[in-house]
N, C-alpha and C positions, 0 to 999 in steps of 0.2 A: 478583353478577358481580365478579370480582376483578381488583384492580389490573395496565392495562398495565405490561409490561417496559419497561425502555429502549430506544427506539426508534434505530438506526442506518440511515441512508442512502446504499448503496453503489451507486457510479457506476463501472461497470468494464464489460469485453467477455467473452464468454462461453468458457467453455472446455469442451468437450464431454470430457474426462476427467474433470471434475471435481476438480483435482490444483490447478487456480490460478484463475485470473479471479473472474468471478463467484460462480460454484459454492466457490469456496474464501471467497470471502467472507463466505456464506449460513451456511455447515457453520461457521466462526469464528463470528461471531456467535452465530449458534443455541447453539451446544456453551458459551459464556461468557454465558447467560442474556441477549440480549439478543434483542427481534426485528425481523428484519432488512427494509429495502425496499431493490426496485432497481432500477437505469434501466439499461437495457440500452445499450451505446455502440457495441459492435462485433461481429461474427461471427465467429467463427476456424474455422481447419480447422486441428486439431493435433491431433497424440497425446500420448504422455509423451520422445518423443525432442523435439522441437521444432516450432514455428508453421511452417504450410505456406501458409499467406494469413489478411489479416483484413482484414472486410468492413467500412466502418464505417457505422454507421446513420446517417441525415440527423438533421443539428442540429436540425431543428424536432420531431424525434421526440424527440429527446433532452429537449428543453424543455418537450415537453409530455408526458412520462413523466413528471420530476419537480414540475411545478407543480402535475400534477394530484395527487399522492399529499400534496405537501406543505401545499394546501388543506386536506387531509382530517384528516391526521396530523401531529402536531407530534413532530419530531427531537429528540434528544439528540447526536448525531455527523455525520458526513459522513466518507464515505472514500471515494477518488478512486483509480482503478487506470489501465488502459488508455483511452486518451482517445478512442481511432481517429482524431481531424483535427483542425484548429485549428480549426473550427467548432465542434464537440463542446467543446472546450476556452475558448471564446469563451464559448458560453451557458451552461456551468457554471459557469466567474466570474461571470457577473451574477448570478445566482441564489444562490451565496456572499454576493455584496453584500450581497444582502436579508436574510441570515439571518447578521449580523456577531457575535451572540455566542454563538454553537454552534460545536463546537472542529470543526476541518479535520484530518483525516491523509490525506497528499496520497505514497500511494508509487510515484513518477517511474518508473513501466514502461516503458523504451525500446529493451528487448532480452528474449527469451525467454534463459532459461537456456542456449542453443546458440549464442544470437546473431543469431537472425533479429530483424529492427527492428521495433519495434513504436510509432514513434515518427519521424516524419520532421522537417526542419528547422524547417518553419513551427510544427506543434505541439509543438515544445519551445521553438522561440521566446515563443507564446503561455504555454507553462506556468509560463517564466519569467516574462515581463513582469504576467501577470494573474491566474495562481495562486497564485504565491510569496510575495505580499502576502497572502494572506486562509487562508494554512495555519500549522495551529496545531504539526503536529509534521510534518515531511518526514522518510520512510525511506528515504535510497538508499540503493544498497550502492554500494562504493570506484569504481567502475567509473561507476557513473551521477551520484556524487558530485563527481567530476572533471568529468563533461561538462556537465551542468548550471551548473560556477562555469567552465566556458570555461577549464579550467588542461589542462598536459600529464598524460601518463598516465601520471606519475610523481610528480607535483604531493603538495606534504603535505598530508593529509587535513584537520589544522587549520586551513589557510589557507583550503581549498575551502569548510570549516562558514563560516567568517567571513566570507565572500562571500557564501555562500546568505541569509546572516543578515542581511548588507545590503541583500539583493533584498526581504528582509522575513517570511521563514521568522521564527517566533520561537525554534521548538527544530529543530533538525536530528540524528536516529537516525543515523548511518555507519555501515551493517554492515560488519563484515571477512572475511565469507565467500570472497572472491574475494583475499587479502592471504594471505601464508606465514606458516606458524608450527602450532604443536603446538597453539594453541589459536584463535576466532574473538574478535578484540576488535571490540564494539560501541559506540562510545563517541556518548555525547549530548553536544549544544552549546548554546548560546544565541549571545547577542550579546555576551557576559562572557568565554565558552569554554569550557572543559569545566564537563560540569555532574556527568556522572559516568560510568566507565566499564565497565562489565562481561565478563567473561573466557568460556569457555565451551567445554567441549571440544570438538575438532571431531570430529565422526561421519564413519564411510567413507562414499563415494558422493556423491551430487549428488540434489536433493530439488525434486522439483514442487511450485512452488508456497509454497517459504518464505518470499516475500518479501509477497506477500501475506497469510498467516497471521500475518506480524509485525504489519503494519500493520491487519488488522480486528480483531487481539487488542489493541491498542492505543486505536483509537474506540471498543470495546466497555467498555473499563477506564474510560475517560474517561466515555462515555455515562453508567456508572456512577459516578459522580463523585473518583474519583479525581484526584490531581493526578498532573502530567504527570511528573515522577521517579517516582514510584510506578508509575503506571500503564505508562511505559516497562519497569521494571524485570520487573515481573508478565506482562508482555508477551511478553519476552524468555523467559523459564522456561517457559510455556505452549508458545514455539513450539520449544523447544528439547526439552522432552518429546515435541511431535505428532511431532516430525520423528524423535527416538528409537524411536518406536513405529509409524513407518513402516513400508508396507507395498510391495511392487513388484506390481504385476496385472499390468504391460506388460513391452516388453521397453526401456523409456529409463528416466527418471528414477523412486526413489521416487515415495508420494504420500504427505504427512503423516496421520498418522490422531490427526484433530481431537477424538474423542472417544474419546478414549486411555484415562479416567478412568471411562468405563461401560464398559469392555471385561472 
């Protein structure tokens, strides 16, 4: 019998395109050799234009989804998407507790690509005060990076890193996909400041689903022991080809195509 892969454990809501949530979680993983488990958090009814509602599953589901798989199977990553409630978000910090030296990518989903919320007060109060400490790299983008450090919507983006980093993030991803310019800067932080930046051209359209892709390409890299520069950077290029290789089925957003590299 041969050797388990690296094992990632992804905590996200379900997306019936398969474009984001869960499902893009799974296709990332799997497609970057790793294999993946998952705790279901939420329901949605969406297509590729945007979230039409999301259901969110009861916190004891949620906690006994993951206890029970993590009894059985030991982790290498954690990656955290849509939380659905500050319940959900409550017992997946204690459950982080337990497992303090498995890396966290924690990507703060508080809006679908159109703007429907996917994220109300309380659960992003909680994601602050309880998640922020036990995440090893947070990916917002400019948008959810602002709100999260509580600045205006113009606020500089360095300041926002240097907050989040207060709250106890160690590295914080700020994509620039929502930011003007001929190209997308994503630039990484610590508690120092920049740690590094990378440039990246920008593709026409709007993409289901890349914010997620960023971040399970990033637990996947880590699972595999990467370190976090590195593994950010490989990250980056992986979701930047899926999303070149994008396909449209619907009539909204692309969808990345995650295995771009067996096609």
């Amino acid at each position: 019998m041969s050797s388990s892969p690296p094992v990632v454990l992804a905590f996200a809501a379900s997306d019936p395109t398969g474009g984001a949530g869960l499902q893009a979680d799974l296709l990332t993983l799997a497609s970057l050799g790793c294999h993946p488990l998952s705790v279901l958090t939420g329901l949605t009814v969406q297509d590729t234009r945007g979230v039409e509602s999301l259901l969110a599953i009861e916190a004891a589901w949620v906690e006994g989804q993951a206890r029970r798989v993590l009894e059985d199977i030991p982790v290498a990553a954690f990656k955290l998407g849509v939380l659905g409630s500050a319940g959900n978000a409550r017992v997946i910090a204690a459950i982080l507790a337990e497992h303090p030296r498995i890396p966290v990518v924690l990507d703060p989903v508080l809006a679908s690509g159109r703007g429907d919320a996917l994220a109300d007060d309380e659960t992003t109060r909680i994601l602050r005060s309880a998640l922020l400490p036990r995440t090893s790299v947070l990916t917002p983008n400019s948008l959810e990076a602002r709100r999260l450090a509580g600045a205006a919507p113009d606020a500089d983006l360095a300041e926002c890193a240097r907050e989040l980093t207060k709250q106890g993030c160690k590295y914080v991803l700020v994509t620039g996909t929502h930011e003007k310019g001929a190209e997308v800067v994503n630039t990484l932080y610590n508690a120092h400041g920049v740690v590094r930046e990378d440039r990246w051209q920008r593709l026409p359209g709007s993409y289901h689903g890349s914010g997620c892709t960023l971040a399970s390409a990033t637990a996947a890299l880590l699972a595999k022991g990467a370190a976090v520069e590195g593994a950010v950077q490989q990250a980056q290029e992986y979701t930047w080809k899926s999303l070149a290789a994008g396909f449209s089925p619907g009539h909204g957003q692309a969808i990345p195509d995650r295995f771009f590299e067996s096609r």
